[in-house]
C-alpha positions in Angstrom: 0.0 0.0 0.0 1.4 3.5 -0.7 2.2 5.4 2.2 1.7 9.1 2.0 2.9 9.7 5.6 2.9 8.7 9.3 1.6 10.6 12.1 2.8 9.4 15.4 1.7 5.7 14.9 -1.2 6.3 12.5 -0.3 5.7 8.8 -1.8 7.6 6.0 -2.2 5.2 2.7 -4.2 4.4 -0.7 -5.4 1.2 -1.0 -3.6 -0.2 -3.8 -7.2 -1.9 -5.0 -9.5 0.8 -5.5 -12.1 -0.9 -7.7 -12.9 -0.2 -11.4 -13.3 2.6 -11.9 -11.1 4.0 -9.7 -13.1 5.3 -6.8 -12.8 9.2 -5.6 -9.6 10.5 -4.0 -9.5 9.7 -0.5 -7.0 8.3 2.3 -6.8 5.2 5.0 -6.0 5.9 8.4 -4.7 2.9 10.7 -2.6 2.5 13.5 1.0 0.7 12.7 -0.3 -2.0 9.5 -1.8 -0.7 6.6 -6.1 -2.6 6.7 -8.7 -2.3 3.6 -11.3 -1.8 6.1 -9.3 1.4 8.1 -10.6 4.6 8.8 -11.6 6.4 5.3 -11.5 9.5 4.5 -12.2 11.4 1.3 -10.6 14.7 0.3 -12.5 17.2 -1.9 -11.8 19.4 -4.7 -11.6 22.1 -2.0 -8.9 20.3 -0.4 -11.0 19.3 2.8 -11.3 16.0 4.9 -14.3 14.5 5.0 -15.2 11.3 7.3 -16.5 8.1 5.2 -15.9 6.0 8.4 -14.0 5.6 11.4 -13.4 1.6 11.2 -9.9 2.1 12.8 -12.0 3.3 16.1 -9.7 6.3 16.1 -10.5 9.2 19.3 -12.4 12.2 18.0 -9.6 14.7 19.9 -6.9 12.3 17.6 -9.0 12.2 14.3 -9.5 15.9 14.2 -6.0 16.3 14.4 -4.8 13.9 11.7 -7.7 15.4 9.3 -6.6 18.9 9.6 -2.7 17.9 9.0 -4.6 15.6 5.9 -6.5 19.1 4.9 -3.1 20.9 5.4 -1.3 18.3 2.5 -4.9 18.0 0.7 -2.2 19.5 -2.9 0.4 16.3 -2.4 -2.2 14.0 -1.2 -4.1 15.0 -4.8 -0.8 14.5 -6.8 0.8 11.9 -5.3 -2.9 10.1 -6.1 -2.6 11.0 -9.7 0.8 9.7 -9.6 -0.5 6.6 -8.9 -3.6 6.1 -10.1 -3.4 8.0 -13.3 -6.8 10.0 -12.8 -8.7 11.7 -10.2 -12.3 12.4 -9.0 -13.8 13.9 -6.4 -16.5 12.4 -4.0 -17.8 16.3 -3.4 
């Protein structure tokens, strides 16, 4: 899975197997080991984080944290997603 970046012990990844077609930009969230069914979060053409799910069970003081440094590199996330993927959408 490519990591984008690690925040204390949580990971930020794509999921290598996004489905066909390619679902909307968006990031995992998991604590140490990269899981399909992590936290999800999608990112918007705005550049903000939105919450699909909190499967990883992450704290709400901790989550808001780790979205707003997501929000913060919303530009790389986007490129480095186009990088790998080869397109891009947006879920809003």
């Amino acid at each position: 899975m490519p990591q984008i970046f690690k925040i204390g012990e949580f990971i930020i990844y794509f999921w290598s197997n996004e489905n066909d077609p390619v679902e909307p930009i968006h990031v995992h969230i998991a604590e140490h080991n990269p899981k399909s069914n992590a936290t999800k979060v999608w990112i918007t053409k705005s550049g903000k984080a939105l919450l699909c799910n909190n499967n990883s069970k992450i704290s709400s003081p901790k989550l808001r944290q780790i979205m707003r440094i997501i929000e913060a590199n919303s530009e790389e996330i986007m490129q480095r997603w186009y990088n790998y993927f080869g397109e891009i959408s947006f879920y809003c």
